[in-house]
Chimera marker file (.cmm) of the C-alpha trace (Angstrom):
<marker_set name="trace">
<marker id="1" x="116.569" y="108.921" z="65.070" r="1" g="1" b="0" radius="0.5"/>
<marker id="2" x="117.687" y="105.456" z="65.451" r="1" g="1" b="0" radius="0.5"/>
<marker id="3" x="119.807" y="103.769" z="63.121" r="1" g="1" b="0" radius="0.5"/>
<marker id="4" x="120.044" y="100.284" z="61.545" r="1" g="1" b="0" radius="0.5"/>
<marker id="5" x="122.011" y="98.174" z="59.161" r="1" g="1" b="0" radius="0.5"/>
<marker id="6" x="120.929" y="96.167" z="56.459" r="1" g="1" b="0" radius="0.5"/>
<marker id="7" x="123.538" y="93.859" z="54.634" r="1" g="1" b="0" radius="0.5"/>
<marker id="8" x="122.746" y="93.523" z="51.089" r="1" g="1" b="0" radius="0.5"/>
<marker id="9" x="123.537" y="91.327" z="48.102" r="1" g="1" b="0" radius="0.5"/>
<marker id="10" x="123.565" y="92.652" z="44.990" r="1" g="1" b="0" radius="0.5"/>
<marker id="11" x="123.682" y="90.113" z="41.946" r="1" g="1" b="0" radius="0.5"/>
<marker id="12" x="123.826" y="90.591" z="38.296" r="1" g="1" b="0" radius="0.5"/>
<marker id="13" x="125.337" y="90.114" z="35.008" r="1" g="1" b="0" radius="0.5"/>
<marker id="14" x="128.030" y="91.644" z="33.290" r="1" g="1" b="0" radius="0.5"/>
<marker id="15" x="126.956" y="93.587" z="30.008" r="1" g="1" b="0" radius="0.5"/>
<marker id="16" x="128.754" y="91.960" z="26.610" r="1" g="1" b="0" radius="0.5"/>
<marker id="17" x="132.764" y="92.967" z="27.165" r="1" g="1" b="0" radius="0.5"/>
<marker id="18" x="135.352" y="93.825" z="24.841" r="1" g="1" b="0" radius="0.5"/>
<marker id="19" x="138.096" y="91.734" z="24.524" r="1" g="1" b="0" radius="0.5"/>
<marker id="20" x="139.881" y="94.930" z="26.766" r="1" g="1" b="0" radius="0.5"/>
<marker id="21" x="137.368" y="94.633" z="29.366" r="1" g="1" b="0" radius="0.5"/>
<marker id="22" x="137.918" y="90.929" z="29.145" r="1" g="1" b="0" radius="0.5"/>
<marker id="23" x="141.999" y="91.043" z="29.619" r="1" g="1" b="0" radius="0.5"/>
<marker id="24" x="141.582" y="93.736" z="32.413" r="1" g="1" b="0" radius="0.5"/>
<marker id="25" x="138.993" y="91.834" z="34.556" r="1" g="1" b="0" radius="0.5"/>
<marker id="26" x="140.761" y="88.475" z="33.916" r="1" g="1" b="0" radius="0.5"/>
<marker id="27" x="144.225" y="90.281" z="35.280" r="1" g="1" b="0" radius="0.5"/>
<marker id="28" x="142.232" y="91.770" z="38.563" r="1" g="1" b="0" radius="0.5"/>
<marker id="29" x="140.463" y="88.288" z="38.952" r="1" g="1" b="0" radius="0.5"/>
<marker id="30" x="142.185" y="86.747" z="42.109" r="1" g="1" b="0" radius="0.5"/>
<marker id="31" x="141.594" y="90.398" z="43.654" r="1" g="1" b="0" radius="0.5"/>
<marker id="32" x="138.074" y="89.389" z="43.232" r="1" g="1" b="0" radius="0.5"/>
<marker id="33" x="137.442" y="85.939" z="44.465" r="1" g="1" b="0" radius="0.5"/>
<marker id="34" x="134.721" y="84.907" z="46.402" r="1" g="1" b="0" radius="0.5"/>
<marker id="35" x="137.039" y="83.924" z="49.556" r="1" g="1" b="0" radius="0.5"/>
<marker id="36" x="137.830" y="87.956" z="49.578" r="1" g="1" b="0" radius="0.5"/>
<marker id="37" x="134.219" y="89.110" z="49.939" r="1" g="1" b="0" radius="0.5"/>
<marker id="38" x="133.370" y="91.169" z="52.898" r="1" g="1" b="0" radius="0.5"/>
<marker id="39" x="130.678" y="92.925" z="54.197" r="1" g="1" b="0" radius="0.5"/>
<marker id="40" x="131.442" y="96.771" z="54.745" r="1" g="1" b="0" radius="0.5"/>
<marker id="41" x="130.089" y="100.267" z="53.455" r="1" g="1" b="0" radius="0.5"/>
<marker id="42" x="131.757" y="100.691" z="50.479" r="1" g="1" b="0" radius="0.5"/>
<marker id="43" x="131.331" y="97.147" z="49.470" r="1" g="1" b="0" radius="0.5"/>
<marker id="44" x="132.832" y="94.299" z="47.534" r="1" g="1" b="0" radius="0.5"/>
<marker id="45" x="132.588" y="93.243" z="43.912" r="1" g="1" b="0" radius="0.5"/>
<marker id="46" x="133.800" y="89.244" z="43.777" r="1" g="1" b="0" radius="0.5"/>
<marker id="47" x="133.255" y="87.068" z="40.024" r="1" g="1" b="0" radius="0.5"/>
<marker id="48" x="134.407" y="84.094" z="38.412" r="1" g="1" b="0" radius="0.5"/>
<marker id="49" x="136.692" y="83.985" z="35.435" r="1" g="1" b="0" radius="0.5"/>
<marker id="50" x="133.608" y="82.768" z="33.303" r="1" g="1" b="0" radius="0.5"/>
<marker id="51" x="133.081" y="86.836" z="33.176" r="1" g="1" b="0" radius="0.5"/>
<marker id="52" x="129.364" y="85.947" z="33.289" r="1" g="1" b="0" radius="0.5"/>
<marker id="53" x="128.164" y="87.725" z="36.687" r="1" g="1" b="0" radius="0.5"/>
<marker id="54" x="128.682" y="89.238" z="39.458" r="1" g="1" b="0" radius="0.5"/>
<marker id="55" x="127.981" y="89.729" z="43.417" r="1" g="1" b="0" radius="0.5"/>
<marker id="56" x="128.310" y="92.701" z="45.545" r="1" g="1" b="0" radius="0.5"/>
<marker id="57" x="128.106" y="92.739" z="49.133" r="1" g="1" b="0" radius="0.5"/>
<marker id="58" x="127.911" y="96.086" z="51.374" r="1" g="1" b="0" radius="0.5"/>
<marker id="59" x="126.503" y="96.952" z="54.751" r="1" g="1" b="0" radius="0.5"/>
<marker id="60" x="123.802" y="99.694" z="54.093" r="1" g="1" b="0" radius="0.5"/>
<marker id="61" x="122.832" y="102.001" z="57.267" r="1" g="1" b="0" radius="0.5"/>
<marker id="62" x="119.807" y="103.510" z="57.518" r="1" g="1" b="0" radius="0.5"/>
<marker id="63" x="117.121" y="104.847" z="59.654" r="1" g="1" b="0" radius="0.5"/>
<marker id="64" x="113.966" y="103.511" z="60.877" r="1" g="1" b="0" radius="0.5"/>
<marker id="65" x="112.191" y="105.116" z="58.509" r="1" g="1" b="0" radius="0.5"/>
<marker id="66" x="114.421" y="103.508" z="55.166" r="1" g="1" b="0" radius="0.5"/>
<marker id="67" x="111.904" y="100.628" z="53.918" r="1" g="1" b="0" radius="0.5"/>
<marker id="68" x="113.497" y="97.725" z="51.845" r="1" g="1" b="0" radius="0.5"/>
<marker id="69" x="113.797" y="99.770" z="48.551" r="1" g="1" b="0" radius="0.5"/>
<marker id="70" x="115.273" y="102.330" z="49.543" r="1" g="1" b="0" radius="0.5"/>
<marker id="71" x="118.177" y="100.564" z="51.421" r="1" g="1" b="0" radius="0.5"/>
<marker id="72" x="118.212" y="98.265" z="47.940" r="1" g="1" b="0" radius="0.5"/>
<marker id="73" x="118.429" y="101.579" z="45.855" r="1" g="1" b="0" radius="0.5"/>
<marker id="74" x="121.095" y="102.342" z="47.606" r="1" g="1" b="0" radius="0.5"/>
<marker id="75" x="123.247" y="99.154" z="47.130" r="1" g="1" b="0" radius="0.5"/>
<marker id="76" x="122.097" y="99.093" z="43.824" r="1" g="1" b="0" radius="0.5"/>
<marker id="77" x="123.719" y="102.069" z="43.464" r="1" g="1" b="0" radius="0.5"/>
<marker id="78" x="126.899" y="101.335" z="44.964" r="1" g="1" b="0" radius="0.5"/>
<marker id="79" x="127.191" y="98.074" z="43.271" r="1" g="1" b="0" radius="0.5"/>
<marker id="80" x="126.856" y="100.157" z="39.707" r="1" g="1" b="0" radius="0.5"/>
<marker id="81" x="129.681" y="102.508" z="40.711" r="1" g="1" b="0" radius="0.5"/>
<marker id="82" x="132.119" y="99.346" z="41.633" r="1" g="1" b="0" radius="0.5"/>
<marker id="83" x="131.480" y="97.355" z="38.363" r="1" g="1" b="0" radius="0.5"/>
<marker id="84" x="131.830" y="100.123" z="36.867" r="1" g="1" b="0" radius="0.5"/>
<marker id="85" x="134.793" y="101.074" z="38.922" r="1" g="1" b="0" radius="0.5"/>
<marker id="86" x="136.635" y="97.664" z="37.674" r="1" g="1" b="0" radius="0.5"/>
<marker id="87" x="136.076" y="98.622" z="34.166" r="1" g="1" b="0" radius="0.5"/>
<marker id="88" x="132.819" y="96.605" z="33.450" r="1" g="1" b="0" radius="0.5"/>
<marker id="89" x="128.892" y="97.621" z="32.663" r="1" g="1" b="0" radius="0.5"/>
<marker id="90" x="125.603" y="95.794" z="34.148" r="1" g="1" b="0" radius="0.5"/>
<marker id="91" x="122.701" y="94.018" z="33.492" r="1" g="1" b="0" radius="0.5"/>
<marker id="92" x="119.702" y="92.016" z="35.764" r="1" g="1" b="0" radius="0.5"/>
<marker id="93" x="120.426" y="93.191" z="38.490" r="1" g="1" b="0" radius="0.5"/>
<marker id="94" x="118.422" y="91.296" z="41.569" r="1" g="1" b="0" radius="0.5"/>
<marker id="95" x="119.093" y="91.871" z="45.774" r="1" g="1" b="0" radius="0.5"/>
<marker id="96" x="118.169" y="91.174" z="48.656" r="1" g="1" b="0" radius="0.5"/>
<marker id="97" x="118.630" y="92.451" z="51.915" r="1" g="1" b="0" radius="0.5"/>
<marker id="98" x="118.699" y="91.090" z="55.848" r="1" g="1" b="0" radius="0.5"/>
<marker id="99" x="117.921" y="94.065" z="58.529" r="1" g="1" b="0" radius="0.5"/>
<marker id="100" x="120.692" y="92.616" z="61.221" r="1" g="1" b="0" radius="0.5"/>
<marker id="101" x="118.743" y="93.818" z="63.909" r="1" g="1" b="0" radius="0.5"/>
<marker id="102" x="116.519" y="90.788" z="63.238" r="1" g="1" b="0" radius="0.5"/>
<marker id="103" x="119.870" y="87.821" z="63.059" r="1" g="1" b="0" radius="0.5"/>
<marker id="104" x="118.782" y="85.644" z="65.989" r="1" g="1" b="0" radius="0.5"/>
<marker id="105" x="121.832" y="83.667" z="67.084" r="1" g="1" b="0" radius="0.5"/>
<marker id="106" x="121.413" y="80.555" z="68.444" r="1" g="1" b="0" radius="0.5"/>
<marker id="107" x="124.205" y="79.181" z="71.005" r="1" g="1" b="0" radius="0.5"/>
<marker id="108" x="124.902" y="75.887" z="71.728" r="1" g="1" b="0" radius="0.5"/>
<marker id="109" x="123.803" y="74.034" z="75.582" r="1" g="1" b="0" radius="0.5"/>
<marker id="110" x="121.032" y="76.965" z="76.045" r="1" g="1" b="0" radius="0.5"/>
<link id1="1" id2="2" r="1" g="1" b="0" radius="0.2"/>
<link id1="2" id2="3" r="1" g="1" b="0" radius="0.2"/>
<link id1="3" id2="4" r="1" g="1" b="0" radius="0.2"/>
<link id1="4" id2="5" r="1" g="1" b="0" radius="0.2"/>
<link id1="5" id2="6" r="1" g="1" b="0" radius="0.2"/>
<link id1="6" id2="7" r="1" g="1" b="0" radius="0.2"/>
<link id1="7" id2="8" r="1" g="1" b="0" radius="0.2"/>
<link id1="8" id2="9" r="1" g="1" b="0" radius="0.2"/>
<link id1="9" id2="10" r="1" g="1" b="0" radius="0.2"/>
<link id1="10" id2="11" r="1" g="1" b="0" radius="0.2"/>
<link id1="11" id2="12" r="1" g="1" b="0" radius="0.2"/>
<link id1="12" id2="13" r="1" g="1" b="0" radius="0.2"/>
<link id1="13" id2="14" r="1" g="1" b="0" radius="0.2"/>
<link id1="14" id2="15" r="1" g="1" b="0" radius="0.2"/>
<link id1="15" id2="16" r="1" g="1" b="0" radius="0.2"/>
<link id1="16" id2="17" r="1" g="1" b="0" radius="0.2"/>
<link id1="17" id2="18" r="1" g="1" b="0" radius="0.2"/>
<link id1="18" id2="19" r="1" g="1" b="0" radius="0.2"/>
<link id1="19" id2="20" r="1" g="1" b="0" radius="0.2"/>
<link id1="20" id2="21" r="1" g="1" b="0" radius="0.2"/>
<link id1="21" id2="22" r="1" g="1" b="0" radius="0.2"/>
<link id1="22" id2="23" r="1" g="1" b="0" radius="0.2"/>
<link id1="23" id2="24" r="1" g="1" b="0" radius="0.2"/>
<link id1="24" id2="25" r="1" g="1" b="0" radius="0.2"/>
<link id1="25" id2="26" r="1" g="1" b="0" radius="0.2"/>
<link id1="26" id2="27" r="1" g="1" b="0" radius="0.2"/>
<link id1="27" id2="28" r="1" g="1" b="0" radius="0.2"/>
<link id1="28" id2="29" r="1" g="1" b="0" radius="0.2"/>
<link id1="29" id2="30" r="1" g="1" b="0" radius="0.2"/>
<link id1="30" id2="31" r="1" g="1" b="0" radius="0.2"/>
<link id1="31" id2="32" r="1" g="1" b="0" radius="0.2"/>
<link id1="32" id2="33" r="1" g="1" b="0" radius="0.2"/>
<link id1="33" id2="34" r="1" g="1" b="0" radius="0.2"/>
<link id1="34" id2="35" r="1" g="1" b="0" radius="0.2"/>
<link id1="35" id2="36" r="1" g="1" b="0" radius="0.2"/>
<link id1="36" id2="37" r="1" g="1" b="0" radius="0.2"/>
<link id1="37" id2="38" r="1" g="1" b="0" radius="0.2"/>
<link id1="38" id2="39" r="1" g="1" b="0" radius="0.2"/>
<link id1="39" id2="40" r="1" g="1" b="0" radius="0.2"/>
<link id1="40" id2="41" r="1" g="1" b="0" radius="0.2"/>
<link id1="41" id2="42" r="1" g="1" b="0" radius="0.2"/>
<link id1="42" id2="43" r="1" g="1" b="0" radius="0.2"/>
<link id1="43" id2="44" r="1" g="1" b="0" radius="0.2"/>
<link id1="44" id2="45" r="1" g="1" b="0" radius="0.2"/>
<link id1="45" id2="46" r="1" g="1" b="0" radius="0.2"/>
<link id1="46" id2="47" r="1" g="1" b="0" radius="0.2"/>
<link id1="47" id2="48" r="1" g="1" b="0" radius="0.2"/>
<link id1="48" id2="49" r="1" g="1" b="0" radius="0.2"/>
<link id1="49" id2="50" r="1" g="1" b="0" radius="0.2"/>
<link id1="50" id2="51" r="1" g="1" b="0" radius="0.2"/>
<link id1="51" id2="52" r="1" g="1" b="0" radius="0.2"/>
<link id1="52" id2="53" r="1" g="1" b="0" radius="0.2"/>
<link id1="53" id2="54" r="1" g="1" b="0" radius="0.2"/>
<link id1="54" id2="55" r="1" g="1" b="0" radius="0.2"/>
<link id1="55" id2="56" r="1" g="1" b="0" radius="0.2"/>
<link id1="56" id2="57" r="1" g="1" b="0" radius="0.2"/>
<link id1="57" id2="58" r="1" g="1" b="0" radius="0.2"/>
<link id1="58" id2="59" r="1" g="1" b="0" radius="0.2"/>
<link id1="59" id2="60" r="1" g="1" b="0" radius="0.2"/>
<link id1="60" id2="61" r="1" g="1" b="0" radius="0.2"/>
<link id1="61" id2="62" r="1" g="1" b="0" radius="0.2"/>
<link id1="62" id2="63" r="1" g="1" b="0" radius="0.2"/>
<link id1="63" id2="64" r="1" g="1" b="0" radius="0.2"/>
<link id1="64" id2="65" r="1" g="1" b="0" radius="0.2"/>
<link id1="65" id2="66" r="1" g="1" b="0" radius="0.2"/>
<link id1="66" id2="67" r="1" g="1" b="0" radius="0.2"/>
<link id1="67" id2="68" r="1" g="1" b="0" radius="0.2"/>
<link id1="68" id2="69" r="1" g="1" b="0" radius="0.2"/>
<link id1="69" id2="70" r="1" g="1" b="0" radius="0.2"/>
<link id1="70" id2="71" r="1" g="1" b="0" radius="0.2"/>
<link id1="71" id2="72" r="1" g="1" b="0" radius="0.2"/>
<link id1="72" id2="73" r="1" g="1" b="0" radius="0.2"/>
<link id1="73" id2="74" r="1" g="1" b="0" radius="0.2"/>
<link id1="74" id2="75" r="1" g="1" b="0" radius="0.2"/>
<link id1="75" id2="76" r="1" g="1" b="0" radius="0.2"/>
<link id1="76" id2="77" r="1" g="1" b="0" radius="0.2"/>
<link id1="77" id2="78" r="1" g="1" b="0" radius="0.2"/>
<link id1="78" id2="79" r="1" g="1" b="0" radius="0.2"/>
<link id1="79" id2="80" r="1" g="1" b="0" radius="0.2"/>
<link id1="80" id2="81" r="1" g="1" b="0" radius="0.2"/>
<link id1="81" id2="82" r="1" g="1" b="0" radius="0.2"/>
<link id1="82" id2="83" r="1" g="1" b="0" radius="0.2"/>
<link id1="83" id2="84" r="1" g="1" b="0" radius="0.2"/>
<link id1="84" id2="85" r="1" g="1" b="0" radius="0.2"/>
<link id1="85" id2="86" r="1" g="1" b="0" radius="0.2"/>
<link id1="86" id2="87" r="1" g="1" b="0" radius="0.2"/>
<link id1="87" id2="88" r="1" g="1" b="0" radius="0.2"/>
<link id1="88" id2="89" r="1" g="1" b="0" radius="0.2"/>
<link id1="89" id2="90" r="1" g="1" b="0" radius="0.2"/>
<link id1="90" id2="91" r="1" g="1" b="0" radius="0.2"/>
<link id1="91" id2="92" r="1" g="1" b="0" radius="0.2"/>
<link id1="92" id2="93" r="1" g="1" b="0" radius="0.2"/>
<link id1="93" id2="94" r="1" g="1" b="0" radius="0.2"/>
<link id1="94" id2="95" r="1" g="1" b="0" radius="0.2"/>
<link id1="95" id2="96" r="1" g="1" b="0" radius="0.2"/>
<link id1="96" id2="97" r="1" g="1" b="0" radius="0.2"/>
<link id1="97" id2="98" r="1" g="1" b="0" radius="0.2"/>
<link id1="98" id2="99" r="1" g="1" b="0" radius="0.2"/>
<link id1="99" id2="100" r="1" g="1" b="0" radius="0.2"/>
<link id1="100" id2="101" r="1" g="1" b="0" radius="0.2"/>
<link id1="101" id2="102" r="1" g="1" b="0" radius="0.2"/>
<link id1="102" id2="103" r="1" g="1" b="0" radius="0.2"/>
<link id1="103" id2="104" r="1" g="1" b="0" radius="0.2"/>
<link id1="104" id2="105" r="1" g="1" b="0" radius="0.2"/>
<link id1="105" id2="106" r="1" g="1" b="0" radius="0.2"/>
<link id1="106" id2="107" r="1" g="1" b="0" radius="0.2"/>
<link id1="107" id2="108" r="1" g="1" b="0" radius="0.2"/>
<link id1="108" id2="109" r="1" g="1" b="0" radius="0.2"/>
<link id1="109" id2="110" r="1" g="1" b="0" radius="0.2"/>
</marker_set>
């Protein structure tokens, strides 16, 4: 069965915080600034310090027969277990996904 990857993002909103959820995300900020995001299986959760939303990225493999929701369940799901992970709950969450077996790159002079 072949395989493919999909790279996701996963945005949403943080559910109201405590004023605890607030300190401990506000400590752990700079751990998740946008210049640290990366693409990979398990994932990264990046936000500002406005505590207002969120973005996950992840690489999601899947076979040829995995449509579009099911590789966006899946994120979806991983992106829930981080934010929850850093001590925070969800809301509206929205994603997309690219299949990078269909990135073209274009090179220069050809």
């Amino acid at each position: 069965m072949a395989r493919k990857s999909y790279q996701v993002i996963v945005r949403g909103r943080f559910a109201p915080l405590d004023d605890e959820q607030r300190a401990a995300l506000l400590a752990k900020a700079d751990e998740h600034d946008l210049l640290r995001a990366k693409f990979t299986e398990e994932g990264t959760v990046t936000y500002e310090r406005s505590l207002l939303a969120f973005t996950f990225r992840c690489v999601v493999p899947a076979t040829e027969e995995d449509d579009d929701a099911v590789v966006i369940g899946r994120a979806e799901a991983l992106a829930v277990a981080a934010v929850r992970q850093i001590g925070a709950d969800y809301r509206d969450l929205r994603s997309v996904s690219t299949d990078l077996d269909n990135i073209r790159i274009r090179r220069r002079g050809h």
